[in-house]
MOPAC internal coordinates of N, CA, C and O (Angstrom, degrees):
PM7 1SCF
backbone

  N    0.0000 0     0.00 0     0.00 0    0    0    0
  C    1.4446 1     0.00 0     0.00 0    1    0    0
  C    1.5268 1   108.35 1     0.00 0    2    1    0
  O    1.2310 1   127.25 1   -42.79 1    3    2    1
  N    1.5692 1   103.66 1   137.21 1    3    2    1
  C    1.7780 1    99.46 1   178.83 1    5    3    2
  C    1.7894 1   102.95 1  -119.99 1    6    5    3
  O    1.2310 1   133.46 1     0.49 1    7    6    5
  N    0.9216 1    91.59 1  -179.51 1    7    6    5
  C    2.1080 1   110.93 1  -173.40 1    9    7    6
  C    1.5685 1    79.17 1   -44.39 1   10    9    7
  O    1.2310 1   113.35 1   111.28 1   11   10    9
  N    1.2742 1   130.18 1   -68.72 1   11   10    9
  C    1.4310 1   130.22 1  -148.80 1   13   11   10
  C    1.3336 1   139.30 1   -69.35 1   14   13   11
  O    1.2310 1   137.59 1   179.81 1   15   14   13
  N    1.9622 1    83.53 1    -0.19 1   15   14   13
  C    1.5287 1    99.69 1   178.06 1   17   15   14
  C    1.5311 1   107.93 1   -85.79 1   18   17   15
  O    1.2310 1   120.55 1   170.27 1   19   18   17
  N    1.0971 1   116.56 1    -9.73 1   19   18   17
  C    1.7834 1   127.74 1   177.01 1   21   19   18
  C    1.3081 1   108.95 1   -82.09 1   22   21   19
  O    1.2310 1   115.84 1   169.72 1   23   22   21
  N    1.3156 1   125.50 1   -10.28 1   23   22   21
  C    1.5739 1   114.10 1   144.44 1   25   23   22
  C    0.9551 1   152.03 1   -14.43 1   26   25   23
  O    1.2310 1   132.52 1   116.08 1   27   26   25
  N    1.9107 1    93.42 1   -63.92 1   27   26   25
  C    1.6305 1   111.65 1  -156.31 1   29   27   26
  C    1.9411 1    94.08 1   -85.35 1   30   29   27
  O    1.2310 1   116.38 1  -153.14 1   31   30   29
  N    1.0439 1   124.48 1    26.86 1   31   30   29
  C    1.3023 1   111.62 1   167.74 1   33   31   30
  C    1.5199 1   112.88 1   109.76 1   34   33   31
  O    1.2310 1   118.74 1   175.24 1   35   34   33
  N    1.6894 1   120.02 1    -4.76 1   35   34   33
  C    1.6577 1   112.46 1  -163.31 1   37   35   34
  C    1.4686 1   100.76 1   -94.63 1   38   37   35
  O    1.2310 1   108.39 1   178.87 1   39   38   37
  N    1.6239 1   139.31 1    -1.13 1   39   38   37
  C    1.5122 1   143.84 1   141.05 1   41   39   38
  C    1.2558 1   102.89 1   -44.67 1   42   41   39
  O    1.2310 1   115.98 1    99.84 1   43   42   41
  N    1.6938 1   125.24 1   -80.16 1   43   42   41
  C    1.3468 1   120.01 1   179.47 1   45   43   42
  C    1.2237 1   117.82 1   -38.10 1   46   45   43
  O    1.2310 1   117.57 1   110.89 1   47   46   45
  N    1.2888 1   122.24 1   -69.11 1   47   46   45
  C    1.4577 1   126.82 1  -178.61 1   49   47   46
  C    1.8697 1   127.96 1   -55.96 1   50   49   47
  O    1.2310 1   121.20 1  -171.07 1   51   50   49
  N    1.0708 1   115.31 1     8.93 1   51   50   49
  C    1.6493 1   145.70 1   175.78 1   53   51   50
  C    1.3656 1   101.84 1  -104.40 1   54   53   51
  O    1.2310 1   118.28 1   125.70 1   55   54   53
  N    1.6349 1   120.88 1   -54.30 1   55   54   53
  C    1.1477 1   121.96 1   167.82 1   57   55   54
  C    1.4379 1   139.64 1   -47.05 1   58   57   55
  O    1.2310 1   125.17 1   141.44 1   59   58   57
  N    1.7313 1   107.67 1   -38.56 1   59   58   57
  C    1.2229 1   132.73 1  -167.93 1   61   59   58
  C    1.3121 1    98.56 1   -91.08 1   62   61   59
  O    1.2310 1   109.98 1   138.73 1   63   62   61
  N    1.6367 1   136.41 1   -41.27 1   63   62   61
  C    0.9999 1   146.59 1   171.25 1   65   63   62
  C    1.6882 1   116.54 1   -43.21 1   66   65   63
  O    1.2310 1   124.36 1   122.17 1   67   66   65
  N    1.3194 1   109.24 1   -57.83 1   67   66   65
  C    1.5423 1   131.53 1   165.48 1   69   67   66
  C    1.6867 1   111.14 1   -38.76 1   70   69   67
  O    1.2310 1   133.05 1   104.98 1   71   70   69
  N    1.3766 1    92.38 1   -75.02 1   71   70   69
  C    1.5805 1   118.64 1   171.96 1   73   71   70
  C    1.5772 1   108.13 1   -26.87 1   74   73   71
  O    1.2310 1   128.12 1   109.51 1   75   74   73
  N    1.4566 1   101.97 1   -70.49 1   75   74   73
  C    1.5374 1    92.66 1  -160.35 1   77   75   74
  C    1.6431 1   110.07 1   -87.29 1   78   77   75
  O    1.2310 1   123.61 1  -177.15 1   79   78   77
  N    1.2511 1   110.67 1     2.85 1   79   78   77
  C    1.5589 1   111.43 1   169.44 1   81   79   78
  C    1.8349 1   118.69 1   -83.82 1   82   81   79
  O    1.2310 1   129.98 1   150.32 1   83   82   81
  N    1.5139 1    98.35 1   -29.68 1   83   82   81
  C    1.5242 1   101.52 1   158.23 1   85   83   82
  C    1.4444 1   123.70 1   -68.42 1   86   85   83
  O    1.2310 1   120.42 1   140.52 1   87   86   85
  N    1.0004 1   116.80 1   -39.48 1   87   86   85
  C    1.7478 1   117.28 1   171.82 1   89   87   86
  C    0.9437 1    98.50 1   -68.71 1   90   89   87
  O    1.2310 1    98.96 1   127.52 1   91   90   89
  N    1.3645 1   155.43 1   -52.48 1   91   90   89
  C    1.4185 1   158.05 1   169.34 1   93   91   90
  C    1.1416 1   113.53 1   -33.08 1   94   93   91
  O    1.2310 1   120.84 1   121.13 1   95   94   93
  N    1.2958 1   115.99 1   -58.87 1   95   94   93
  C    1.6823 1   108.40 1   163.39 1   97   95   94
  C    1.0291 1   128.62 1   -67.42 1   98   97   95
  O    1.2310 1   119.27 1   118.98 1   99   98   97
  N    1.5548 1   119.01 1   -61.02 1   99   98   97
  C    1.6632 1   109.83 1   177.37 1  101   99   98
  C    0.9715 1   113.33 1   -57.01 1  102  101   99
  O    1.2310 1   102.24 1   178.72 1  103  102  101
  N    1.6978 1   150.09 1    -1.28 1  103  102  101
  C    1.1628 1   143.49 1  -177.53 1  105  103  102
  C    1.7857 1    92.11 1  -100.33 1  106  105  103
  O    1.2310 1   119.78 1   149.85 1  107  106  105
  N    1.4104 1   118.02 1   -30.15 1  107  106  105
  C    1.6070 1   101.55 1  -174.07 1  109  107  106
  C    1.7691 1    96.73 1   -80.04 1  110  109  107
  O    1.2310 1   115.53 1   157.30 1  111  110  109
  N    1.2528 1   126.09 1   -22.70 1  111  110  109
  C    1.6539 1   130.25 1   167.86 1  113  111  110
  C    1.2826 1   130.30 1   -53.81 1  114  113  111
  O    1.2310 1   130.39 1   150.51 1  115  114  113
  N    1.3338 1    97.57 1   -29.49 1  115  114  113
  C    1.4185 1   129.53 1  -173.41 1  117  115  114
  C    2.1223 1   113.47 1    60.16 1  118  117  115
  O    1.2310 1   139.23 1  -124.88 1  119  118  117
  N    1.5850 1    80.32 1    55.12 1  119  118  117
  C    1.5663 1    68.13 1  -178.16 1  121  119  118
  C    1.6909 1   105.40 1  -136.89 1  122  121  119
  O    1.2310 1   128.97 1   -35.28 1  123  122  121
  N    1.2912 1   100.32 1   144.72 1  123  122  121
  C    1.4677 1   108.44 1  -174.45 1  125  123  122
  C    1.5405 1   133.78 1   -40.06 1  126  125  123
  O    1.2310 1   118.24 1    10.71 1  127  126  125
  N    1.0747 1   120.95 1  -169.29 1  127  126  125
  C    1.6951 1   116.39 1  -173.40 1  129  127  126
  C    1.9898 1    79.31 1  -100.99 1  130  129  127
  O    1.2310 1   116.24 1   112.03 1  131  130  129
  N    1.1054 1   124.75 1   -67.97 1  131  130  129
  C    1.3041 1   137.77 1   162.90 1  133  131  130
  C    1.4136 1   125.90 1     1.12 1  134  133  131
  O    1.2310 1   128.98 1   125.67 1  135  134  133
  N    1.7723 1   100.31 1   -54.33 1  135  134  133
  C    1.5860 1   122.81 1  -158.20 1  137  135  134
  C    1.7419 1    84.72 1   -94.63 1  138  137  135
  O    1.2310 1   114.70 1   105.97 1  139  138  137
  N    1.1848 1   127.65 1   -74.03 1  139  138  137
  C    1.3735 1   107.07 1   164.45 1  141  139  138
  C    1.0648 1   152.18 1   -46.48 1  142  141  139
  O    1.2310 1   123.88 1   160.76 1  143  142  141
  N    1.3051 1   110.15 1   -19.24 1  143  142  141
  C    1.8347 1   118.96 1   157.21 1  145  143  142
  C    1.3489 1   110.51 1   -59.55 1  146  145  143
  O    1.2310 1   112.06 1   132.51 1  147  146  145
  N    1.2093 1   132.57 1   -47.49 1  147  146  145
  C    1.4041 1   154.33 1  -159.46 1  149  147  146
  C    1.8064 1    99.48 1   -57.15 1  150  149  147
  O    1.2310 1   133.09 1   121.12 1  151  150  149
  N    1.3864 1    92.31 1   -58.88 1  151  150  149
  C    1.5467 1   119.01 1  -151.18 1  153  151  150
  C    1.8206 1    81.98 1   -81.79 1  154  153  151
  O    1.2310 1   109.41 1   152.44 1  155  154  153
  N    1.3974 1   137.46 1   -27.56 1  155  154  153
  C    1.5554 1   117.33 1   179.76 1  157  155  154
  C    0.9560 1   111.01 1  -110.89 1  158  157  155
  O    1.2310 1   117.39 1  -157.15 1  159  158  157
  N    2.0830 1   122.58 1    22.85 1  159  158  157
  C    1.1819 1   119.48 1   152.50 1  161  159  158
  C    1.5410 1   105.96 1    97.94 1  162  161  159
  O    1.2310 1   121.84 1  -168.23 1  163  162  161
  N    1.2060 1   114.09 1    11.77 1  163  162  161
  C    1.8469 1   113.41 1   168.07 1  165  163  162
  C    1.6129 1    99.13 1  -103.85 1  166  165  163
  O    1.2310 1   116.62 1   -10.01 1  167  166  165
  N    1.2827 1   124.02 1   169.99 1  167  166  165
  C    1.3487 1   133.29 1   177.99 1  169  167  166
  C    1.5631 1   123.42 1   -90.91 1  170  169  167
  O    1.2310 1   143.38 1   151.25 1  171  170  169
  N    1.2941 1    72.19 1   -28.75 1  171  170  169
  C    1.7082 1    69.45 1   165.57 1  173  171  170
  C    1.6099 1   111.94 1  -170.60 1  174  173  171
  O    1.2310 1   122.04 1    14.70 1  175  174  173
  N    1.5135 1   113.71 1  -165.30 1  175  174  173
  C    1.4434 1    96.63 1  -136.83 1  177  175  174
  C    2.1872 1    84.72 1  -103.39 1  178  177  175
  O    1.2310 1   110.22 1  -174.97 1  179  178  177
  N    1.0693 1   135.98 1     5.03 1  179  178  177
  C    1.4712 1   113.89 1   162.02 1  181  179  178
  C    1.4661 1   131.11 1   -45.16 1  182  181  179
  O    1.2310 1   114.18 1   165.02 1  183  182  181
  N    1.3764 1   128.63 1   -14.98 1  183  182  181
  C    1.1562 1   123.91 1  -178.98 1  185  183  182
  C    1.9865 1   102.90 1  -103.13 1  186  185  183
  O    1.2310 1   118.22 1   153.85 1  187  186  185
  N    1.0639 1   121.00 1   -26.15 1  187  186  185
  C    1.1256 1   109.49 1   151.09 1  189  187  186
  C    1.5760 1   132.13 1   -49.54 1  190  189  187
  O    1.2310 1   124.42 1   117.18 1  191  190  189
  N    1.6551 1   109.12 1   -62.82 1  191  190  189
  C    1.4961 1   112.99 1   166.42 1  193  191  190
  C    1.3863 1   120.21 1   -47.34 1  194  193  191
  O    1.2310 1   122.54 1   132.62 1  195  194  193
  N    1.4270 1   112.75 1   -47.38 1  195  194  193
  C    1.5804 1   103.15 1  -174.82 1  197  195  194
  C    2.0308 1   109.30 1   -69.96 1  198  197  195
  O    1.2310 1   125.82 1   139.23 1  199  198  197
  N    1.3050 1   106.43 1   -40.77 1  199  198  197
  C    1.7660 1    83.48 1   174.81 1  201  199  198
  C    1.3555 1   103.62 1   -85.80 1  202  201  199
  O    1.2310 1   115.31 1   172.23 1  203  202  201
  N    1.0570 1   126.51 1    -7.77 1  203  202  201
  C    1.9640 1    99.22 1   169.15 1  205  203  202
  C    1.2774 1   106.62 1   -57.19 1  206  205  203
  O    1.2310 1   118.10 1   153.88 1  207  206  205
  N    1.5835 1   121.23 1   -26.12 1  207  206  205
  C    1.7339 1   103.32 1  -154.20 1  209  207  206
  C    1.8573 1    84.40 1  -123.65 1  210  209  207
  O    1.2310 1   116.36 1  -161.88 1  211  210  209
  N    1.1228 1   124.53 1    18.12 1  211  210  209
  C    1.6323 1   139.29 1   175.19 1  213  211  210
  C    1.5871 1    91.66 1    49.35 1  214  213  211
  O    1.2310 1   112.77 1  -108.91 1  215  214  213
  N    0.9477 1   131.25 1    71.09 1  215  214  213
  C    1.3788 1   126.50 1   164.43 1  217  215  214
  C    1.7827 1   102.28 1  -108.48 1  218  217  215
  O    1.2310 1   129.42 1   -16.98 1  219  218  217
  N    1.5830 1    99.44 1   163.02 1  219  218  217
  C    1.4736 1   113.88 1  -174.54 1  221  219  218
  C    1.6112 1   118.48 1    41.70 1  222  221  219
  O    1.2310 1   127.35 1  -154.31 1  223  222  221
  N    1.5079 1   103.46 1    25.69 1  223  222  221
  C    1.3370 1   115.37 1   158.97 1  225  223  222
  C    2.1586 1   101.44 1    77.62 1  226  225  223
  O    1.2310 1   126.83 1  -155.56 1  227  226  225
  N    1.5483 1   104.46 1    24.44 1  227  226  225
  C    1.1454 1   103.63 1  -174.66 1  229  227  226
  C    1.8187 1   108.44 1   -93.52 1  230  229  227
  O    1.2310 1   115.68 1   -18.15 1  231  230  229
  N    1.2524 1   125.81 1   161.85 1  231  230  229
  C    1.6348 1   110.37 1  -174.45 1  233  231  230
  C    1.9710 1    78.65 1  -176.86 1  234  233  231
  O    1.2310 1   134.78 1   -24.95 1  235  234  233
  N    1.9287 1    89.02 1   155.05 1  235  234  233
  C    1.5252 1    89.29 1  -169.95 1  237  235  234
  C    1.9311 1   105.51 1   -92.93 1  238  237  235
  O    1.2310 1   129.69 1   -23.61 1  239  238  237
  N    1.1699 1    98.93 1   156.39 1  239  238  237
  C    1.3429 1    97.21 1   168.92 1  241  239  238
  C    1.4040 1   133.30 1  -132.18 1  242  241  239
  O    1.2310 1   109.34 1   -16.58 1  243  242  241
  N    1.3488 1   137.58 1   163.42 1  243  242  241
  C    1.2541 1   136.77 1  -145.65 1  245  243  242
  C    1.4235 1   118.56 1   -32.33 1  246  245  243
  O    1.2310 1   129.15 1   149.96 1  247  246  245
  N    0.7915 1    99.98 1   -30.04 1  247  246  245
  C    2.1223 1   118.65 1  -168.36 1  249  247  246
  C    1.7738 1    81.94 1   -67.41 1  250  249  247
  O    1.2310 1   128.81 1   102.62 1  251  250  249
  N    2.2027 1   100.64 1   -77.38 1  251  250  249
  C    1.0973 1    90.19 1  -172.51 1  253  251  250
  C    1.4271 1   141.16 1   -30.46 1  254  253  251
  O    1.2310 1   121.66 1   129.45 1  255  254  253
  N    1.2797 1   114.43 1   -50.55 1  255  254  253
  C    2.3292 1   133.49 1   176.67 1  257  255  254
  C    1.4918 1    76.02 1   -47.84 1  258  257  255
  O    1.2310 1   118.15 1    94.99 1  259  258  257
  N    0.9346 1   121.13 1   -85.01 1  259  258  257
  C    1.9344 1   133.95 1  -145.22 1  261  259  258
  C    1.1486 1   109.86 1   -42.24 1  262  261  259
  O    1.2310 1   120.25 1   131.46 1  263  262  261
  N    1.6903 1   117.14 1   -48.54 1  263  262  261
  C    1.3921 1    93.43 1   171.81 1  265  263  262
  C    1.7166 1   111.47 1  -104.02 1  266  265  263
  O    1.2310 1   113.51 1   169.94 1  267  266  265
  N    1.0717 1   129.87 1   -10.06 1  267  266  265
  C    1.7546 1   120.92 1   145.48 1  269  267  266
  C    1.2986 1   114.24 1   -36.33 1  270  269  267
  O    1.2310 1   104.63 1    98.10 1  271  270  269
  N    1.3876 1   146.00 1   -81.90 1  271  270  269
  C    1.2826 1   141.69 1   156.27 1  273  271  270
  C    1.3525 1   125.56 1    -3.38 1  274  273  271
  O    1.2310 1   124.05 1   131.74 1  275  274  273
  N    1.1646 1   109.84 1   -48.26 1  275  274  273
  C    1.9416 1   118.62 1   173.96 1  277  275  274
  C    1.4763 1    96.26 1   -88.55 1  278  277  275
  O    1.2310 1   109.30 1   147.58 1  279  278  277
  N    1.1671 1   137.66 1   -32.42 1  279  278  277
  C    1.4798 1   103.72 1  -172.53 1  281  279  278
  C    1.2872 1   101.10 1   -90.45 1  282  281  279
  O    1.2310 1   119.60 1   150.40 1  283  282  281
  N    1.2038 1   118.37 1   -29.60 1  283  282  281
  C    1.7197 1   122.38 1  -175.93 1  285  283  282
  C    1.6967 1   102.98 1   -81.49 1  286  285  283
  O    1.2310 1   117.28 1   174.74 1  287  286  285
  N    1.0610 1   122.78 1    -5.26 1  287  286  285
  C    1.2827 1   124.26 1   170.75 1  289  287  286
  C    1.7802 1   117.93 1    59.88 1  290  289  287
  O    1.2310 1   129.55 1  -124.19 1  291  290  289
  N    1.1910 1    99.19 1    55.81 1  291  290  289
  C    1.6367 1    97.76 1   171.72 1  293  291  290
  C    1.5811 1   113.82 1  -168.57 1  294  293  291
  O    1.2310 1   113.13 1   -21.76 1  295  294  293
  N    1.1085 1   130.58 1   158.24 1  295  294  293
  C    1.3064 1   136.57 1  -152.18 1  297  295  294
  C    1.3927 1    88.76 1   -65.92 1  298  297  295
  O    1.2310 1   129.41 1   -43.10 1  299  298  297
  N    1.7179 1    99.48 1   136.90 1  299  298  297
  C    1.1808 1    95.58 1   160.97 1  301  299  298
  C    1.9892 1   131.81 1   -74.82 1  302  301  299
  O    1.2310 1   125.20 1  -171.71 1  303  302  301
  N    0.8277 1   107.61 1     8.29 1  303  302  301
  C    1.5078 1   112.33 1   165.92 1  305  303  302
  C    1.6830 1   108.39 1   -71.55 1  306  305  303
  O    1.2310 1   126.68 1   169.92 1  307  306  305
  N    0.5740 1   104.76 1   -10.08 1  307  306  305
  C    1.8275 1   114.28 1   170.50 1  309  307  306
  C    0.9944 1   130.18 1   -61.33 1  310  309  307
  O    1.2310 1   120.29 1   142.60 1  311  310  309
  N    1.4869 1   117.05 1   -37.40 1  311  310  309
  C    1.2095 1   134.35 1   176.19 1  313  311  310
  C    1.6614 1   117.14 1   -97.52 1  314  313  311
  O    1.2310 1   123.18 1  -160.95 1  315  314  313
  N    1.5447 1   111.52 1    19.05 1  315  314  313
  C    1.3880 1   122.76 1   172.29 1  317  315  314
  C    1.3705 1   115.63 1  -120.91 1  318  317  315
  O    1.2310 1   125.04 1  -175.75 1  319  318  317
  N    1.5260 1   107.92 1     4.25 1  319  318  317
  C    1.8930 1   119.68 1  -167.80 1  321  319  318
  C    1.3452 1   102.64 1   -62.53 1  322  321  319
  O    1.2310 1   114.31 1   -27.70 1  323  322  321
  N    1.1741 1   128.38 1   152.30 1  323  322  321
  C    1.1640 1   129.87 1   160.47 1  325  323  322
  C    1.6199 1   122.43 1   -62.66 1  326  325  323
  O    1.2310 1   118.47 1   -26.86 1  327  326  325
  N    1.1203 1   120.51 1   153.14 1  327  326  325
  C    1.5924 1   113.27 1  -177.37 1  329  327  326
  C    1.2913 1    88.83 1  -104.59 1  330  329  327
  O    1.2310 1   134.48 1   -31.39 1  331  330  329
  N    1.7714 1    89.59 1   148.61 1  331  330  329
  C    1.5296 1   123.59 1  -160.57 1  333  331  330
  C    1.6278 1    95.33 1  -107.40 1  334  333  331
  O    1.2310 1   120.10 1   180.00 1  335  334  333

């Protein structure tokens, strides 16, 4: 595989994968975009909303899973599942 195979869409689609497995959880946690911003040290919850839904080119990264996972309490491999 080269740089150029991330073209055809499988970056985005890694992204979206991520994305909707975090809303998936904090929504099965029942906890806010807010209450988890809080808890990984942002003020508030816009940078959550914008990479859940990958807008303005925002998306979470390792730090982000690592400590989502501990407050949401579940392996972070969870947030790499395939959507069903």
């Amino acid at each position: 595989m080269k740089i150029e195979d991330f073209e055809d869409g499988r970056l985005e689609n890694f992204y979206k994968i991520v994305s909707h497995n975090v809303i998936r959880i904090r929504n099965e946690r029942n906890v806010s975009q807010l209450k988890l911003a809080n808890a990984i040290g942002h003020g508030n919850a816009t940078f959550i909303g914008k990479a859940e839904l990958s807008v303005e080119n925002k998306h979470f990264n390792l730090e982000h899973l690592y400590k989502m996972s501990v407050v949401l309490n579940v392996d972070i491999e969870e947030f790499f599942k395939p959507i069903k």
